[in-house]
FIROMI-843927 format. One record per residue (C-alpha): residue in three letters; x, y, z; residue number from 1. Coordinates in nm, 2 decimals. Example, Ala and Ser with C-alpha at 12.3 -4.5 7.8 and 13.67 -1.06 7.14 Angstrom:
# FIROMI-843927
ATOM   aa      xx      yy      zz    i
ATOM  ALA    1.23   -0.45    0.78    1
ATOM  SER    1.37   -0.11    0.71    2
# end
This chain:
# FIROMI-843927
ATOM   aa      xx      yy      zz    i
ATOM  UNK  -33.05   20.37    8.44    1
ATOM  UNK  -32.95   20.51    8.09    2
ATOM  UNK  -32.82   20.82    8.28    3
ATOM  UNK  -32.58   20.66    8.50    4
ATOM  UNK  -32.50   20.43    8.18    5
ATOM  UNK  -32.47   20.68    7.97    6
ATOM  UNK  -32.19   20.88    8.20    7
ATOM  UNK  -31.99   20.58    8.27    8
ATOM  UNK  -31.95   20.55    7.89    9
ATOM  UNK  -31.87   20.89    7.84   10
ATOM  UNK  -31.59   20.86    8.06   11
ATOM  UNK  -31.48   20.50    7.95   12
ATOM  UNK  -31.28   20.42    7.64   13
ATOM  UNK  -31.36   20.55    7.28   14
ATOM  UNK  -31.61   20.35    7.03   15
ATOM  UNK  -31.73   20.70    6.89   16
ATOM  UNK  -31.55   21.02    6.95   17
ATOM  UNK  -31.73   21.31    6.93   18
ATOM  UNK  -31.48   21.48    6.74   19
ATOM  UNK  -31.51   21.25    6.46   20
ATOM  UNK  -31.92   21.30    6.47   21
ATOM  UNK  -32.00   21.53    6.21   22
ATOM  UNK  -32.35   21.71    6.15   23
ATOM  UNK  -32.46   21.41    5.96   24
ATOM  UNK  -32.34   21.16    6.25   25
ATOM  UNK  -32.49   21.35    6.53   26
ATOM  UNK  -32.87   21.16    6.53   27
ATOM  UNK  -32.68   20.83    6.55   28
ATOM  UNK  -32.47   20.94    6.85   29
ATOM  UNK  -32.86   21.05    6.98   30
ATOM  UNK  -32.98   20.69    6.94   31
ATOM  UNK  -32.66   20.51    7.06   32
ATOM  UNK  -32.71   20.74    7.35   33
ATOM  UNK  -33.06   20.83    7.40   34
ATOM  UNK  -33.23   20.52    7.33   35
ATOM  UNK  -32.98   20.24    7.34   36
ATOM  UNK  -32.73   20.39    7.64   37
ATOM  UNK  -32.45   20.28    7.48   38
ATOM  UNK  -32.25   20.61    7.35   39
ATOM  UNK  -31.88   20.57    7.42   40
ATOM  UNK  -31.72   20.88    7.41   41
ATOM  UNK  -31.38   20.98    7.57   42
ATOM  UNK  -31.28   21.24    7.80   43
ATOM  UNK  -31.17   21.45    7.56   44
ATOM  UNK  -31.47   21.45    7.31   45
ATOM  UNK  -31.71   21.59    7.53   46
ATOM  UNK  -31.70   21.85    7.85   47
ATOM  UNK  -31.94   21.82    8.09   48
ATOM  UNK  -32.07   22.15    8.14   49
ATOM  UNK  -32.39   22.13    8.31   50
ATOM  UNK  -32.74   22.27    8.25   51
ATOM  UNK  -32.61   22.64    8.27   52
ATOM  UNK  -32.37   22.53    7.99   53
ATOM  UNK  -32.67   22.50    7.76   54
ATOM  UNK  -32.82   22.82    7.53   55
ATOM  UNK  -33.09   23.01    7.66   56
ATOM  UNK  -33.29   22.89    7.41   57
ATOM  UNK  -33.27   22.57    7.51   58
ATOM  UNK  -33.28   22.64    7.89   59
ATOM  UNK  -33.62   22.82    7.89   60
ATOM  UNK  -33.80   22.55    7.66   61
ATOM  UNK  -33.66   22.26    7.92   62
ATOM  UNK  -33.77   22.41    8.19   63
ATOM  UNK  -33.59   22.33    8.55   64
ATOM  UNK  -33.48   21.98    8.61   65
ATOM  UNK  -33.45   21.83    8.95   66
ATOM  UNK  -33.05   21.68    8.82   67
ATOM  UNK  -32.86   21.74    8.49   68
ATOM  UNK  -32.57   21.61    8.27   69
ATOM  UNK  -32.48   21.83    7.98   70
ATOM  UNK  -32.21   21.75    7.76   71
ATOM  UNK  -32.08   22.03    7.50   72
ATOM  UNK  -31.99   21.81    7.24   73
ATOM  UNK  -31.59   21.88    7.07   74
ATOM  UNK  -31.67   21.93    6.66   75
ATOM  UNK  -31.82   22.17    6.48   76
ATOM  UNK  -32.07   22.39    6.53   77
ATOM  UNK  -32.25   22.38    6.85   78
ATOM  UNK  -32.37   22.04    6.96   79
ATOM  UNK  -32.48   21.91    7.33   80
ATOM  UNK  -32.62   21.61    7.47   81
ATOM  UNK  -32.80   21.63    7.80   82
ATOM  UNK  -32.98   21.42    8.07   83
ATOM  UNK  -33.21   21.58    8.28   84
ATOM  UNK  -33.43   21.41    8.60   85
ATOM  UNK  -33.77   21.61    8.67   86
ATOM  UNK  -33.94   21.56    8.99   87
ATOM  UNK  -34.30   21.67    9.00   88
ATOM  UNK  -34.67   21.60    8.96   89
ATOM  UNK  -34.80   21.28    8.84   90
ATOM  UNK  -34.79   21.35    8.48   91
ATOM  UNK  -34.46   21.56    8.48   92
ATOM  UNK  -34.20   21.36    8.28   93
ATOM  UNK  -33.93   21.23    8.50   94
ATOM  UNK  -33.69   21.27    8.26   95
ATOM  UNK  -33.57   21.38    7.93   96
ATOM  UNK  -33.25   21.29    7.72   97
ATOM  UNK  -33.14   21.49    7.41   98
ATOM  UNK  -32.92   21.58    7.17   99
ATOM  UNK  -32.93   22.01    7.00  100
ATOM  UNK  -32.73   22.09    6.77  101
ATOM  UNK  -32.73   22.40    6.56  102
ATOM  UNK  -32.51   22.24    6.26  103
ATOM  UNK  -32.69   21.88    6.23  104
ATOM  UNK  -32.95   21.88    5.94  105
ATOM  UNK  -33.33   21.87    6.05  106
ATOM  UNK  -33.45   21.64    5.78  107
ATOM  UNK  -33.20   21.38    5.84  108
ATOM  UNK  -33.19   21.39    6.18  109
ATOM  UNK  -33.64   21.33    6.18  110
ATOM  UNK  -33.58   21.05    5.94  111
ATOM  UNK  -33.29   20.88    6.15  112
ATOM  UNK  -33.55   20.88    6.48  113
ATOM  UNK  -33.89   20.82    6.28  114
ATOM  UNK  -33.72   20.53    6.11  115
ATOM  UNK  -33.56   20.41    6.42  116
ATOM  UNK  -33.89   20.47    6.65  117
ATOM  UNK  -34.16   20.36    6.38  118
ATOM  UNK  -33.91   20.13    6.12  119
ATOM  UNK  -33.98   20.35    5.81  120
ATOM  UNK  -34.00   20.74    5.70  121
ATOM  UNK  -34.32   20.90    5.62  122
ATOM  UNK  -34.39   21.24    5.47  123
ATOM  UNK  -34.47   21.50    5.65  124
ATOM  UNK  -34.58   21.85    5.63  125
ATOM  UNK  -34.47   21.99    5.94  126
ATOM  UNK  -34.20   22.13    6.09  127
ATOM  UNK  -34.18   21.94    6.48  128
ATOM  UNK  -34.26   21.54    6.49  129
ATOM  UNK  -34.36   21.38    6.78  130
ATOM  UNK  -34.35   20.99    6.78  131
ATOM  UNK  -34.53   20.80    7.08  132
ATOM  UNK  -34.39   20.47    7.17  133
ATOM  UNK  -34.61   20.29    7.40  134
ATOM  UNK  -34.42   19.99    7.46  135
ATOM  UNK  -34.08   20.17    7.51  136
ATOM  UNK  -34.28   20.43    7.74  137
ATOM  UNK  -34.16   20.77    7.57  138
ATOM  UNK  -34.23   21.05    7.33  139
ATOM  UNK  -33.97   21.08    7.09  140
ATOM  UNK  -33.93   21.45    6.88  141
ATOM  UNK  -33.76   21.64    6.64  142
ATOM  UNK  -33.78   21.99    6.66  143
ATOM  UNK  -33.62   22.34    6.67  144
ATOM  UNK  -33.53   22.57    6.97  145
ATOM  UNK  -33.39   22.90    6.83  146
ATOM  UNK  -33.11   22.84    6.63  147
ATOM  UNK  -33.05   22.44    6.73  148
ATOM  UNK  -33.20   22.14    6.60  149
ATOM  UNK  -33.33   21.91    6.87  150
ATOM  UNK  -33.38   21.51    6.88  151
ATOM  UNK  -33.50   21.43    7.23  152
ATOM  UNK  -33.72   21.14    7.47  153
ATOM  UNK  -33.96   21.28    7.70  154
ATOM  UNK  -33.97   20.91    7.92  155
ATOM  UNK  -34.33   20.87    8.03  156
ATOM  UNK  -34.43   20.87    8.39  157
ATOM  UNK  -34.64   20.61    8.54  158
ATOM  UNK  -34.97   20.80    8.48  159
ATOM  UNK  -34.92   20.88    8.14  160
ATOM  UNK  -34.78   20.56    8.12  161
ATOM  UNK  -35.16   20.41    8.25  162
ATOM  UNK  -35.31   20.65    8.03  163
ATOM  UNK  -35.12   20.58    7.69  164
ATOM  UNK  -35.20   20.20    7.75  165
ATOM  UNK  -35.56   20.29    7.81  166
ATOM  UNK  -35.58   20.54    7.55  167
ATOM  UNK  -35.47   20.22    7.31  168
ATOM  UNK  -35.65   19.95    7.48  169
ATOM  UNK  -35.95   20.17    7.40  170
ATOM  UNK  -35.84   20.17    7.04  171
ATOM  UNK  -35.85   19.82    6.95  172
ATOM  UNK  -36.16   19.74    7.06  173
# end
């Protein structure tokens, strides 16, 4: 649903261009896009270039998805936001949606999620977050893949979807 939401926009009229979206702007284009759906972009401000478009470095730590949509995004640096549909075992994650850049600033980009995901900013000692939303039924990170910075959702399958609600049924008794 976001996917196909998601690509409409980015072909549809211009609320946010791309072009406009500087380093600092680039985690709120990830949650318009990655967690709300709605990023408007116009043609111009991003090229589809699919999942052979992407970095090595990014290829090899997001395996091989079943369907992709990669965007190169037009501004500086290098900046990409991607869709990608897994199909696989039971607790493979059906599909991922992220935004790499190797300009945008780690610390801000963590905060912008964590405060999104949890509603505030804690301190933390390490380098990659992972944030597990039950309710929304993903696993939201920040962390590094060579040279890029990386927001992304891993969406939950239905198993790890049963097991998350278990796992935390569990908990509050």
């Amino acid at each position: 649903m976001i996917a196909a939401a998601l690509a409409l926009l980015l072909n549809s009229g211009t609320a946010v261009a791309a072009a406009d979206v500087g380093p600092a702007d680039l985690p709120q284009l990830f949650v318009a896009a990655c967690l709300d759906g709605k990023a408007t972009l116009s043609p111009g401000d991003a090229a589809a270039v699919g999942f052979g478009g992407l970095p090595q470095a990014l290829q090899q730590r997001l395996g091989t998805p079943s369907t992709a949509q990669v965007w190169r995004l037009n501004g500086g640096g290098n900046a990409y936001l991607y869709i990608l549909n897994y199909e696989g075992g039971r607790n493979a994650t059906p599909r991922i949606c992220g935004l790499a850049s190797d300009t945008m600033n780690y610390g801000n980009a963590a905060d912008t999620v964590e405060k999104r995901v949890t509603g505030a900013v804690y301190p933390r000692s390490t380098r990659s977050i992972q944030w597990l939303d039950p309710q929304g039924a993903y696993n939201a990170m920040a962390t590094t893949a060579g040279t890029f910075k990386v927001l992304q959702i891993n969406w939950l399958s239905d198993a790890q979807r049963r097991v998350v609600a278990n796992g935390y049924q569990h908990d509050q008794r």
